[in-house]
mmCIF file of the N, C-alpha and C atoms, coordinates in Angstrom:
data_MODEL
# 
_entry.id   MODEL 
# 
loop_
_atom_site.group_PDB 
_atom_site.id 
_atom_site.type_symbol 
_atom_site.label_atom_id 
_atom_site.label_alt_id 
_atom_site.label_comp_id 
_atom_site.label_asym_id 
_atom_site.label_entity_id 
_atom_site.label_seq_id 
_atom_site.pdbx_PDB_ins_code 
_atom_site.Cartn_x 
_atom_site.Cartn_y 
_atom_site.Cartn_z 
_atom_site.occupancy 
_atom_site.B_iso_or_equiv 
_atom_site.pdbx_formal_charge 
_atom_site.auth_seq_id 
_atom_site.auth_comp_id 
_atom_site.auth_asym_id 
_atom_site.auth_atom_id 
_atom_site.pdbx_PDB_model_num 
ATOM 1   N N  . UNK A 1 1  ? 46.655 75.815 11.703 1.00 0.00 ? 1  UNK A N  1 
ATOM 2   C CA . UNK A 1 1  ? 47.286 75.616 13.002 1.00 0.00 ? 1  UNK A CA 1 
ATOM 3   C C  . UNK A 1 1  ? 46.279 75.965 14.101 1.00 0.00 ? 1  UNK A C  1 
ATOM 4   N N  . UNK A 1 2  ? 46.179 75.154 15.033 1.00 0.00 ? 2  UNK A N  1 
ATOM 5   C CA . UNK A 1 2  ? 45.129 75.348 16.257 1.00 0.00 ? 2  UNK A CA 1 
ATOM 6   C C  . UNK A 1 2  ? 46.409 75.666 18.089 1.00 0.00 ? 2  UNK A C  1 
ATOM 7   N N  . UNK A 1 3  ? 45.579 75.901 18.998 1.00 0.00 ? 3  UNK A N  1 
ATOM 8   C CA . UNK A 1 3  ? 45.962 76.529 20.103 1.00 0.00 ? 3  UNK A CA 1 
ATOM 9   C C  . UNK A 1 3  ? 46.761 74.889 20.491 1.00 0.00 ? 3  UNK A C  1 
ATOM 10  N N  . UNK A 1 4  ? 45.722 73.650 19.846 1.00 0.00 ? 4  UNK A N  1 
ATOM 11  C CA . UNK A 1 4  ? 46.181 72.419 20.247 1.00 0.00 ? 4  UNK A CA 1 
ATOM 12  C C  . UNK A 1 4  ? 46.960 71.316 19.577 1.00 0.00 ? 4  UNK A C  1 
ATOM 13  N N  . UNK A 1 5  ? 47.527 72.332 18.787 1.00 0.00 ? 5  UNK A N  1 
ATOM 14  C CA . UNK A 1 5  ? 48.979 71.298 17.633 1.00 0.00 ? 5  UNK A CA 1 
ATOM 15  C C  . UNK A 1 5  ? 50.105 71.116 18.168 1.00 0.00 ? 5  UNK A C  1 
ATOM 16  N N  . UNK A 1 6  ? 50.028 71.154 19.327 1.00 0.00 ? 6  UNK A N  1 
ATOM 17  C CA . UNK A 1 6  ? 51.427 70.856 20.319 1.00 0.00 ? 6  UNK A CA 1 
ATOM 18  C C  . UNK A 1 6  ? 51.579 69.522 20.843 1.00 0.00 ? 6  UNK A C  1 
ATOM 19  N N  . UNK A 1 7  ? 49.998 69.201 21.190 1.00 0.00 ? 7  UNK A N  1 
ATOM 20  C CA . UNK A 1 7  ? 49.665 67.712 21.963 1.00 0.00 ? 7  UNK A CA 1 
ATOM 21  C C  . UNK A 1 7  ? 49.299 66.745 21.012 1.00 0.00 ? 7  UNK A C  1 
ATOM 22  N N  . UNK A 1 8  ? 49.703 67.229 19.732 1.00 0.00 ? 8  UNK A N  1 
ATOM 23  C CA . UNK A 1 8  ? 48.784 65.836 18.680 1.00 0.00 ? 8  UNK A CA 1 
ATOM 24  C C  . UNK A 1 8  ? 50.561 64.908 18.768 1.00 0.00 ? 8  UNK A C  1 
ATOM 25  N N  . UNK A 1 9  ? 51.500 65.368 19.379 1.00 0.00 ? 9  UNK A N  1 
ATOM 26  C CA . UNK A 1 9  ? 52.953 64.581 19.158 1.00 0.00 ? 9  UNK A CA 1 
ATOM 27  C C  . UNK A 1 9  ? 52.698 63.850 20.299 1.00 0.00 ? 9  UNK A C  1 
ATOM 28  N N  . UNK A 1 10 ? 51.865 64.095 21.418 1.00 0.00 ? 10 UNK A N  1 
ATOM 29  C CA . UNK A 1 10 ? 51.918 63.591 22.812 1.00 0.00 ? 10 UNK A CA 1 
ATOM 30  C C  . UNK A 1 10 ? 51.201 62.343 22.878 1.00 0.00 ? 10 UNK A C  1 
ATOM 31  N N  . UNK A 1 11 ? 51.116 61.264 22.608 1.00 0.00 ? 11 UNK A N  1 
ATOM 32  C CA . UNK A 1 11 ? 50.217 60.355 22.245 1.00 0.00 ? 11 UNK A CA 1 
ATOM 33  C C  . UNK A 1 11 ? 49.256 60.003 23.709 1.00 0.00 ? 11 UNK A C  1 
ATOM 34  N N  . UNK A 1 12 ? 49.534 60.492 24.528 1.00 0.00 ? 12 UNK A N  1 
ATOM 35  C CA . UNK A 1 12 ? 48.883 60.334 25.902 1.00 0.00 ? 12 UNK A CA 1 
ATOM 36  C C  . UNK A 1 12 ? 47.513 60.856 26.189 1.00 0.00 ? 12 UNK A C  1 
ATOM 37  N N  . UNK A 1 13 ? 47.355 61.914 25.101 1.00 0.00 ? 13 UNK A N  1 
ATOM 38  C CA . UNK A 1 13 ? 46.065 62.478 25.290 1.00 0.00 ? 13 UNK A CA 1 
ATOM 39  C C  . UNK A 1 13 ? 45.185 62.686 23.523 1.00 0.00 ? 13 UNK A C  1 
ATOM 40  N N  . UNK A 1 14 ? 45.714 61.376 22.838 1.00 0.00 ? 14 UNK A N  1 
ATOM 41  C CA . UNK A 1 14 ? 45.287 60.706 21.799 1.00 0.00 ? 14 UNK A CA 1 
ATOM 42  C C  . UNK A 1 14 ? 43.402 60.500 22.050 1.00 0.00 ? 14 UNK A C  1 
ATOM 43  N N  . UNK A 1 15 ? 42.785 60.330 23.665 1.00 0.00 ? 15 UNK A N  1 
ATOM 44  C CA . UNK A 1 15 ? 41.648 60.743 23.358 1.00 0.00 ? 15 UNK A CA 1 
ATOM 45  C C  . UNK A 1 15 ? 40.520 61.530 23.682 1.00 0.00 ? 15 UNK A C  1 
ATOM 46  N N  . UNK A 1 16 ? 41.320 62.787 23.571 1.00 0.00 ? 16 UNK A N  1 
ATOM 47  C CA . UNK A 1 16 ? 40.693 64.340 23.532 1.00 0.00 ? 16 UNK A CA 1 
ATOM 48  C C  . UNK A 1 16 ? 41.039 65.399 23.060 1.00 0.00 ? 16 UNK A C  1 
ATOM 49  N N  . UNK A 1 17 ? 42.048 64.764 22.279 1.00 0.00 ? 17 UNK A N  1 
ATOM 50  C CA . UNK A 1 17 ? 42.702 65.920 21.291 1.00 0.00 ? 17 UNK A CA 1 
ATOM 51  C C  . UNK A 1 17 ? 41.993 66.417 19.973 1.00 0.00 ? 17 UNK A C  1 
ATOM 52  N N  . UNK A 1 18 ? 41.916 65.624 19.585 1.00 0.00 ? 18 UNK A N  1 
ATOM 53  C CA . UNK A 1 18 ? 41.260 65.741 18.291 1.00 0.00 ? 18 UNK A CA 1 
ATOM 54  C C  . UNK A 1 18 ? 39.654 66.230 18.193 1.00 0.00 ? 18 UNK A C  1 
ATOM 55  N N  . UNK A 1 19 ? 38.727 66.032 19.373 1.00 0.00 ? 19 UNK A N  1 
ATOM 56  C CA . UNK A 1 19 ? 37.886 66.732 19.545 1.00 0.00 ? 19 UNK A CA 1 
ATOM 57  C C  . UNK A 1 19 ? 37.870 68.298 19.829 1.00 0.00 ? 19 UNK A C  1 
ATOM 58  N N  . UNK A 1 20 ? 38.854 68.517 20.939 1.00 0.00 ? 20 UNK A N  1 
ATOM 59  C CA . UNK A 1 20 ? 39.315 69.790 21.009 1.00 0.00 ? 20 UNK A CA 1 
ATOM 60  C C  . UNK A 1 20 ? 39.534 70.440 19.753 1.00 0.00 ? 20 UNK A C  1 
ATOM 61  N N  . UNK A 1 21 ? 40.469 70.126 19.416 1.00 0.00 ? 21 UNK A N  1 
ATOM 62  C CA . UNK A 1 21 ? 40.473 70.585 17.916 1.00 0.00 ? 21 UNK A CA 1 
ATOM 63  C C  . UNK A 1 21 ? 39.310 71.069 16.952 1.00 0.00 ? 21 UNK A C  1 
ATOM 64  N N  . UNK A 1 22 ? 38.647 69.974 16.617 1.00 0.00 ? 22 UNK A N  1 
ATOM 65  C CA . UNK A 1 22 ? 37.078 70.103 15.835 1.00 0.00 ? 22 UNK A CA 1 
ATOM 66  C C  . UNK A 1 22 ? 36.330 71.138 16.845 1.00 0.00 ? 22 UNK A C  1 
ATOM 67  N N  . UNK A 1 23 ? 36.577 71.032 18.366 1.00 0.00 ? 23 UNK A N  1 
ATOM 68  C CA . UNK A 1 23 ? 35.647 72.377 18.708 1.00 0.00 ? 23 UNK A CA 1 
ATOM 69  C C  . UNK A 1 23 ? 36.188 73.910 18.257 1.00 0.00 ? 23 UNK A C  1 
ATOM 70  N N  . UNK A 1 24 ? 37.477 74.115 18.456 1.00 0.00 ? 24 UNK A N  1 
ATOM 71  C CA . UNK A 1 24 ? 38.090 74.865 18.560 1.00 0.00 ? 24 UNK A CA 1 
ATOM 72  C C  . UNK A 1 24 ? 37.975 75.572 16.580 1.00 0.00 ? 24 UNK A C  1 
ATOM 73  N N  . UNK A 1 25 ? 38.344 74.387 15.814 1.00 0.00 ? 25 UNK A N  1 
ATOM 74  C CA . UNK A 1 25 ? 37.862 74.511 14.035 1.00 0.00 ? 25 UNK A CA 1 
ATOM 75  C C  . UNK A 1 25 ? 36.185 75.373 14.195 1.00 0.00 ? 25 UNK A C  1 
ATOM 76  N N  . UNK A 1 26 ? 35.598 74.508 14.832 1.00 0.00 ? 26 UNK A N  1 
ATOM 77  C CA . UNK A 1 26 ? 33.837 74.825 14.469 1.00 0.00 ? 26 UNK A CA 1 
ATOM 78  C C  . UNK A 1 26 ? 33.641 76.079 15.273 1.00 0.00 ? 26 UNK A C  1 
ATOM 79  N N  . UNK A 1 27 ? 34.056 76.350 15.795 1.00 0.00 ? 27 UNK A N  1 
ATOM 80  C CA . UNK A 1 27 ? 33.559 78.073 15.959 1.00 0.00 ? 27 UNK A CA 1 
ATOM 81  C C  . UNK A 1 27 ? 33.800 79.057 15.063 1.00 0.00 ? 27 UNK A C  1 
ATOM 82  N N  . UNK A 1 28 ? 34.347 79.089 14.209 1.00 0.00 ? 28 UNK A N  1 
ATOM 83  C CA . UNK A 1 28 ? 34.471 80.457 13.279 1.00 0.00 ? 28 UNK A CA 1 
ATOM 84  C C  . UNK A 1 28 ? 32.742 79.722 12.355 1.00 0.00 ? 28 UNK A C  1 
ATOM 85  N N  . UNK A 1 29 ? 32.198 78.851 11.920 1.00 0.00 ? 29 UNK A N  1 
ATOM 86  C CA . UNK A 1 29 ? 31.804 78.924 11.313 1.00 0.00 ? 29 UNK A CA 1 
ATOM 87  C C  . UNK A 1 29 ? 30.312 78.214 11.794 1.00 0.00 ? 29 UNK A C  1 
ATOM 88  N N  . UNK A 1 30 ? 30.182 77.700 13.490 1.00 0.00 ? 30 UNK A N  1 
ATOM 89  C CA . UNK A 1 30 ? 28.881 77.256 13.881 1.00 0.00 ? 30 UNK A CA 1 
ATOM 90  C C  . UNK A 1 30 ? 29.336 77.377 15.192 1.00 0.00 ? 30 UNK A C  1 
ATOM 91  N N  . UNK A 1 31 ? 28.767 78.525 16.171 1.00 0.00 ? 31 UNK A N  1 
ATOM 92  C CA . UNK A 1 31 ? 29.125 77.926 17.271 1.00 0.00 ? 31 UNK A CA 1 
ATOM 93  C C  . UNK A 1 31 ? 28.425 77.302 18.376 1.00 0.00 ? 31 UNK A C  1 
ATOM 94  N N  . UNK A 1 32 ? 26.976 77.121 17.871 1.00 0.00 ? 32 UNK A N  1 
ATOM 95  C CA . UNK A 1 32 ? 26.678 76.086 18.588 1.00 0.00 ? 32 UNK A CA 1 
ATOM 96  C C  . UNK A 1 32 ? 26.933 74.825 18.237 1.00 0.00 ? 32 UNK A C  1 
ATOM 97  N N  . UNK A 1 33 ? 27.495 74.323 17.505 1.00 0.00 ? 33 UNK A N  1 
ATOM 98  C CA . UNK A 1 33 ? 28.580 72.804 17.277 1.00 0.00 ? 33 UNK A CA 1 
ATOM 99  C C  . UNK A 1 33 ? 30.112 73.307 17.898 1.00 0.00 ? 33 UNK A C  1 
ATOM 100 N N  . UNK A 1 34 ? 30.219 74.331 17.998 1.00 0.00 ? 34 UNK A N  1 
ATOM 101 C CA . UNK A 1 34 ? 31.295 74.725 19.113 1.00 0.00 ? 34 UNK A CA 1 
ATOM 102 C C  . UNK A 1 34 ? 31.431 74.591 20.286 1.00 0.00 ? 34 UNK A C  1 
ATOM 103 N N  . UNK A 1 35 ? 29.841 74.072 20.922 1.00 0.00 ? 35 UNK A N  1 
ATOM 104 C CA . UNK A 1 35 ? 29.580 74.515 22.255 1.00 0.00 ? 35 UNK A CA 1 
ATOM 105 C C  . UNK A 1 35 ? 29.441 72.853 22.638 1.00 0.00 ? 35 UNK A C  1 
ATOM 106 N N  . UNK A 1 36 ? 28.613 72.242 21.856 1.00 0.00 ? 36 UNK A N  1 
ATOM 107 C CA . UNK A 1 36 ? 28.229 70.904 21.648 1.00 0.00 ? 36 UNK A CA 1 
ATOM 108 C C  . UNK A 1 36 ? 30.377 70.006 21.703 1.00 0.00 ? 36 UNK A C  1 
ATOM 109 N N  . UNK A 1 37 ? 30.960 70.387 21.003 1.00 0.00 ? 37 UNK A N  1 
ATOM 110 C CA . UNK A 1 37 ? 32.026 69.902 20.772 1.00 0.00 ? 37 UNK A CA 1 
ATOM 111 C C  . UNK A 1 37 ? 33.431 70.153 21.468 1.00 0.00 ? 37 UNK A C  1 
ATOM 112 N N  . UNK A 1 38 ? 33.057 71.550 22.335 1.00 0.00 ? 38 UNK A N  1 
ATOM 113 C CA . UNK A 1 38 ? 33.720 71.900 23.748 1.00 0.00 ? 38 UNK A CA 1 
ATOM 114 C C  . UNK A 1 38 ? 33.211 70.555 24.885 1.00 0.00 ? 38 UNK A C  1 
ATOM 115 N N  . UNK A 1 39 ? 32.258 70.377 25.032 1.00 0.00 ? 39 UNK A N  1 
ATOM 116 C CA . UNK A 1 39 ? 32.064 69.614 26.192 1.00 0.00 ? 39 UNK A CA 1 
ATOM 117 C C  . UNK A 1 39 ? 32.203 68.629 26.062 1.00 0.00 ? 39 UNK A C  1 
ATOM 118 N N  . UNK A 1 40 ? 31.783 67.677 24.815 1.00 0.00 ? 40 UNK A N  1 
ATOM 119 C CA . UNK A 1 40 ? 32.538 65.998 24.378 1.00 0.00 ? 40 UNK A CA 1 
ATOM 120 C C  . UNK A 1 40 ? 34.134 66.522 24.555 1.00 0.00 ? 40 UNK A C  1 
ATOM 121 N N  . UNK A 1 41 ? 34.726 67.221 23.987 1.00 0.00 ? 41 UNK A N  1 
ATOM 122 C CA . UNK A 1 41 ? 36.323 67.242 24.465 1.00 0.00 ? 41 UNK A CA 1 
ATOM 123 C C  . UNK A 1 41 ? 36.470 67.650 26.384 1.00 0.00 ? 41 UNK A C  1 
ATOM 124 N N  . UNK A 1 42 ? 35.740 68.250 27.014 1.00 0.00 ? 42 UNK A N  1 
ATOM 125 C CA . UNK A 1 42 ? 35.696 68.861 28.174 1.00 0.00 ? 42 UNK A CA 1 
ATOM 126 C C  . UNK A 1 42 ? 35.295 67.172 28.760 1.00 0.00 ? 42 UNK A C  1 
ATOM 127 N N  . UNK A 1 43 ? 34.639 66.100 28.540 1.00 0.00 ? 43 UNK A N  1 
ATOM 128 C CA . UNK A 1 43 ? 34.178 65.143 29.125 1.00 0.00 ? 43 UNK A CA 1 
ATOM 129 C C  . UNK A 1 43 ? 35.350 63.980 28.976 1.00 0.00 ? 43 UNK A C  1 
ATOM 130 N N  . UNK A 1 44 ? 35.716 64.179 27.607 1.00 0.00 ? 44 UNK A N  1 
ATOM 131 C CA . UNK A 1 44 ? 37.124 63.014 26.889 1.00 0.00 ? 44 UNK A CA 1 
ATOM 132 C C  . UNK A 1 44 ? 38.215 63.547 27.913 1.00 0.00 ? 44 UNK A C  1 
ATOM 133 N N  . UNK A 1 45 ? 38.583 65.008 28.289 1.00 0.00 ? 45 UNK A N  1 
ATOM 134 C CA . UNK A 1 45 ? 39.797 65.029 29.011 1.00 0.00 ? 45 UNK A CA 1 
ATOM 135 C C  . UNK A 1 45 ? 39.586 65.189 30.261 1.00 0.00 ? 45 UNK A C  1 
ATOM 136 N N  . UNK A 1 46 ? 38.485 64.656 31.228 1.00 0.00 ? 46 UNK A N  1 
ATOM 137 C CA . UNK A 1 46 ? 38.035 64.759 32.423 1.00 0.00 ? 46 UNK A CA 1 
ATOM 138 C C  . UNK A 1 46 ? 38.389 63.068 32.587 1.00 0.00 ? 46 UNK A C  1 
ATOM 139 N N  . UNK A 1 47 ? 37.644 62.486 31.706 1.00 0.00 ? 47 UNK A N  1 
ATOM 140 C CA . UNK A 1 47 ? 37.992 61.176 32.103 1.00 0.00 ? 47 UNK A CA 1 
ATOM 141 C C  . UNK A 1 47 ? 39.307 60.793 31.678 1.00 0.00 ? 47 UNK A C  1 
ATOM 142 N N  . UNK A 1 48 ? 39.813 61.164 30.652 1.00 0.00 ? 48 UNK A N  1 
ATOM 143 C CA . UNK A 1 48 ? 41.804 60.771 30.836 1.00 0.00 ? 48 UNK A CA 1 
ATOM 144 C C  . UNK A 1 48 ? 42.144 61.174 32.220 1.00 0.00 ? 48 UNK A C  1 
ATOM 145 N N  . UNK A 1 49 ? 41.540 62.308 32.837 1.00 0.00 ? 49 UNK A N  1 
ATOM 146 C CA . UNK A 1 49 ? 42.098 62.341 33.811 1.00 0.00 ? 49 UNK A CA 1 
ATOM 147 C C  . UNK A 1 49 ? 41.824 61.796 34.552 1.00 0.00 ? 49 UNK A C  1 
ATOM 148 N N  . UNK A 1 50 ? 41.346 60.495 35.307 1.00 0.00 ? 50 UNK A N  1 
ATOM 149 C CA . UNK A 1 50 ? 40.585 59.994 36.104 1.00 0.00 ? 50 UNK A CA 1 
ATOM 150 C C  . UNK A 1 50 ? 41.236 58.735 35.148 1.00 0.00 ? 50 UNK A C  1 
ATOM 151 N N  . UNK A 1 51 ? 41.247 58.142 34.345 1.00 0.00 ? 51 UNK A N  1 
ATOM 152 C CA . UNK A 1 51 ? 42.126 57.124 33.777 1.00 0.00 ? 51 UNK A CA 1 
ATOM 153 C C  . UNK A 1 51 ? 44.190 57.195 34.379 1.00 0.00 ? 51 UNK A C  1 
ATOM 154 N N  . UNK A 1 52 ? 44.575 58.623 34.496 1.00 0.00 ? 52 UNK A N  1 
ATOM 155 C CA . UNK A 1 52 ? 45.925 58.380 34.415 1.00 0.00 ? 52 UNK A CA 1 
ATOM 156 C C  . UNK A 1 52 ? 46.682 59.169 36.483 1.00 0.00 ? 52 UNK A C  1 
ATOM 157 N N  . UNK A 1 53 ? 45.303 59.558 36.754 1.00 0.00 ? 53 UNK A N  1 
ATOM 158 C CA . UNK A 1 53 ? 45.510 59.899 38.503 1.00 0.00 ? 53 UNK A CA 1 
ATOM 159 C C  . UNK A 1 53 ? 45.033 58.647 39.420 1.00 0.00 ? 53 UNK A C  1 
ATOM 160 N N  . UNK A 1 54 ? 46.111 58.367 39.855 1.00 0.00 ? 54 UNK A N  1 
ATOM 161 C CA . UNK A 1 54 ? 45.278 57.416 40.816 1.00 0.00 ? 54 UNK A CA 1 
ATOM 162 C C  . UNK A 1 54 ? 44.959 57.173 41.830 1.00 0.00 ? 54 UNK A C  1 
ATOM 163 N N  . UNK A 1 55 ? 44.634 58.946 42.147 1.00 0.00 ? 55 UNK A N  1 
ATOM 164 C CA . UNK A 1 55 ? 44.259 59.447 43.142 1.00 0.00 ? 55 UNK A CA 1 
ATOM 165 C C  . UNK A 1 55 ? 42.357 60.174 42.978 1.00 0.00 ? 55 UNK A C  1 
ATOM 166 N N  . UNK A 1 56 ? 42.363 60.238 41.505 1.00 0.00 ? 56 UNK A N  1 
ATOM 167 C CA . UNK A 1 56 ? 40.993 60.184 41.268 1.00 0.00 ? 56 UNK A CA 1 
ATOM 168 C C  . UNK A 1 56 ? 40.520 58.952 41.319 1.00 0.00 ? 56 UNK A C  1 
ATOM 169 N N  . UNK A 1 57 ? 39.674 58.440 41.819 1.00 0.00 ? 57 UNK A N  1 
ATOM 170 C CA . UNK A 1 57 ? 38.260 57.117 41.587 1.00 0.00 ? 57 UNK A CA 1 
ATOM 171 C C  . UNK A 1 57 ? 37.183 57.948 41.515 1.00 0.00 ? 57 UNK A C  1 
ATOM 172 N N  . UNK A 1 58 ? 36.989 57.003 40.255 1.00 0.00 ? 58 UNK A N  1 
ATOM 173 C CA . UNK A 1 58 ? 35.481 56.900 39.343 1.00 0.00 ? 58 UNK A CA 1 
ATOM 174 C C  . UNK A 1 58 ? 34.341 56.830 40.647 1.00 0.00 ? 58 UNK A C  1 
ATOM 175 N N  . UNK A 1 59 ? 33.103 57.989 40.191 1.00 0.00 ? 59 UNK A N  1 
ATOM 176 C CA . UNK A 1 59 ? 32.523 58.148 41.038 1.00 0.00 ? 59 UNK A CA 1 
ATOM 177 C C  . UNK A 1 59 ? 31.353 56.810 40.769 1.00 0.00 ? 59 UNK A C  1 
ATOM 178 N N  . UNK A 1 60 ? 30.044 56.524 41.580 1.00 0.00 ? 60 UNK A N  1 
ATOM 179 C CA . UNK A 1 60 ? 29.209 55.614 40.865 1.00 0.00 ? 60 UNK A CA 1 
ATOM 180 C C  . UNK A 1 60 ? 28.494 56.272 39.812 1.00 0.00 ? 60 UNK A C  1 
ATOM 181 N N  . UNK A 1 61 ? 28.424 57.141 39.384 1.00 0.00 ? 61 UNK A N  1 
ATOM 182 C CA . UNK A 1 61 ? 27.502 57.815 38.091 1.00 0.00 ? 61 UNK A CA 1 
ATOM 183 C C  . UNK A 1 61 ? 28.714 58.222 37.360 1.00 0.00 ? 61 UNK A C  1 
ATOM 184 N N  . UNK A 1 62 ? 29.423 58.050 36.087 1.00 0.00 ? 62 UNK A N  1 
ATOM 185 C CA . UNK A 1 62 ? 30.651 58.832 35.835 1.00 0.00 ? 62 UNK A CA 1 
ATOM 186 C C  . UNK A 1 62 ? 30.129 59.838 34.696 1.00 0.00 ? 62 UNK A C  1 
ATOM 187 N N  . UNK A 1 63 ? 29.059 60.586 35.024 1.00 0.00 ? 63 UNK A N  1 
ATOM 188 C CA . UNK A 1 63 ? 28.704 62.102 33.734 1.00 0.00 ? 63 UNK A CA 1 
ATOM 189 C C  . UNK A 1 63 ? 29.320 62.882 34.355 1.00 0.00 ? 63 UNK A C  1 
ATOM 190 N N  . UNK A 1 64 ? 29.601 63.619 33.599 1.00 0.00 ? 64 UNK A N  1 
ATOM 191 C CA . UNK A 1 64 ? 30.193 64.786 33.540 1.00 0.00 ? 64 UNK A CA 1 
ATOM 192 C C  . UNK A 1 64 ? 30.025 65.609 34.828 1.00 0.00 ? 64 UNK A C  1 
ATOM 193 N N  . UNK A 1 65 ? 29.028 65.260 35.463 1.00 0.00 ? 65 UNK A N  1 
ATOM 194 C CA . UNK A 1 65 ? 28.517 66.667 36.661 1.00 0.00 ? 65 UNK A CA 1 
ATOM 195 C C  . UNK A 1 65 ? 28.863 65.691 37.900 1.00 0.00 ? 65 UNK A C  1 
ATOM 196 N N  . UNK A 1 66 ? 29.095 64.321 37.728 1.00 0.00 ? 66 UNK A N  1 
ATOM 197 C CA . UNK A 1 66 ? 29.590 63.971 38.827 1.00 0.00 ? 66 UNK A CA 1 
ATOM 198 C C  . UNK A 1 66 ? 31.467 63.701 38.650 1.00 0.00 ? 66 UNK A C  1 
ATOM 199 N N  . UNK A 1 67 ? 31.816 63.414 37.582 1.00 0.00 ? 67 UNK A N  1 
ATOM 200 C CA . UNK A 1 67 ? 33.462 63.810 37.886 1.00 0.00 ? 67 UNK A CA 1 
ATOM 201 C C  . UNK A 1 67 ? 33.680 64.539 37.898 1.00 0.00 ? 67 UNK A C  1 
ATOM 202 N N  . UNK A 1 68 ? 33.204 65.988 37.967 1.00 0.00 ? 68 UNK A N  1 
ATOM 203 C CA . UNK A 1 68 ? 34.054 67.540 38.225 1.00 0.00 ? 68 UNK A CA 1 
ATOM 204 C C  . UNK A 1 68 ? 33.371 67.353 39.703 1.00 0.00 ? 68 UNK A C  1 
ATOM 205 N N  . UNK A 1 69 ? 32.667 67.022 40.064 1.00 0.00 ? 69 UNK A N  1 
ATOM 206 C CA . UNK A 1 69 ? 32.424 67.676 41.621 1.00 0.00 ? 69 UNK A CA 1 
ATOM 207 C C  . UNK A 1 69 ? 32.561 66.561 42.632 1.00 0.00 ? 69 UNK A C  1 
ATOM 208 N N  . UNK A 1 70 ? 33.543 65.466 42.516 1.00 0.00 ? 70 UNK A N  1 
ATOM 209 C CA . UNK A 1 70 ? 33.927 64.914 43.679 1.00 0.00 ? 70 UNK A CA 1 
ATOM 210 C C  . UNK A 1 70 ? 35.416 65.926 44.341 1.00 0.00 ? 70 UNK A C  1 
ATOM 211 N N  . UNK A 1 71 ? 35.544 65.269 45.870 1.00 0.00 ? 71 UNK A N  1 
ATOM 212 C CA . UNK A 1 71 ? 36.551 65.920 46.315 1.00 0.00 ? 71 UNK A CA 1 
ATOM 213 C C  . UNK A 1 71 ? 37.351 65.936 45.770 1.00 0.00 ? 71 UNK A C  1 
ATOM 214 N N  . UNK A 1 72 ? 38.274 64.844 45.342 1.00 0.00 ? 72 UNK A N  1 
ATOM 215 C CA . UNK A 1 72 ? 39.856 64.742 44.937 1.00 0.00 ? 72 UNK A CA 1 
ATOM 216 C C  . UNK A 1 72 ? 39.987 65.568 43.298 1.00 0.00 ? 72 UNK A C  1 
ATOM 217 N N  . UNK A 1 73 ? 37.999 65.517 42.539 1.00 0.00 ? 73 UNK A N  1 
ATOM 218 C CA . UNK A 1 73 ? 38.947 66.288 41.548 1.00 0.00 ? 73 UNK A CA 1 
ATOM 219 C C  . UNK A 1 73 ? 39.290 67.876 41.991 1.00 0.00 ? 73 UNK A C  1 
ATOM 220 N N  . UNK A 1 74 ? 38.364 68.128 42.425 1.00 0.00 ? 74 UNK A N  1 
ATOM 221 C CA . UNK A 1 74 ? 38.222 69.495 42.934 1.00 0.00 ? 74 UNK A CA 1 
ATOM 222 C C  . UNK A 1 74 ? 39.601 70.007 43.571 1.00 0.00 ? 74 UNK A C  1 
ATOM 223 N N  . UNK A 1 75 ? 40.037 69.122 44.516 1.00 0.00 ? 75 UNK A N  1 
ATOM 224 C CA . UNK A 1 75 ? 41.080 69.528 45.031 1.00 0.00 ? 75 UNK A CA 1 
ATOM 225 C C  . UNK A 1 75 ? 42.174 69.624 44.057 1.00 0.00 ? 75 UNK A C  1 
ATOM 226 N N  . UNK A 1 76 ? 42.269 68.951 43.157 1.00 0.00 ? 76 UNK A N  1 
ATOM 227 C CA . UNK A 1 76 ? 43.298 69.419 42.075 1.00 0.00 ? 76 UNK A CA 1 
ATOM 228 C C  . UNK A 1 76 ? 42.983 70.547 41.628 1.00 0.00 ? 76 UNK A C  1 
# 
């Protein structure tokens, strides 16, 4: 059982769940594939979010360091 067996019923966030997961698995036993596998899930549920607000727009570069630091996400 993981912190994230609540949202695998939620099919809405079908793509960043399951990474979460594998990060959350790979730390007892590597955690730098913990760290590596936090941020592919940290990047998968940045952009769902920016897929399902439609008050976020996609910035022109969409990595990671530019969708956390436009205004509208921030302001959330």
């Amino acid at each position: 059982m993981t912190n994230f067996d609540y949202l695998k019923t939620e099919k809405d966030f079908d793509s960043f769940i399951d990474l979460a997961i594998i990060a959350e698995n790979s730390y007892s036993f590597d955690v730098s594939t913990c760290i590596i596998n936090c941020r592919r899930a940290l990047e998968a549920a940045i952009k769902w979010m920016y897929s399902v607000d439609r008050d976020l727009i996609v910035p022109y570069q969409d990595n990671l360091h530019s969708l956390m630091n436009t205004d509208a996400f921030r302001d959330i």
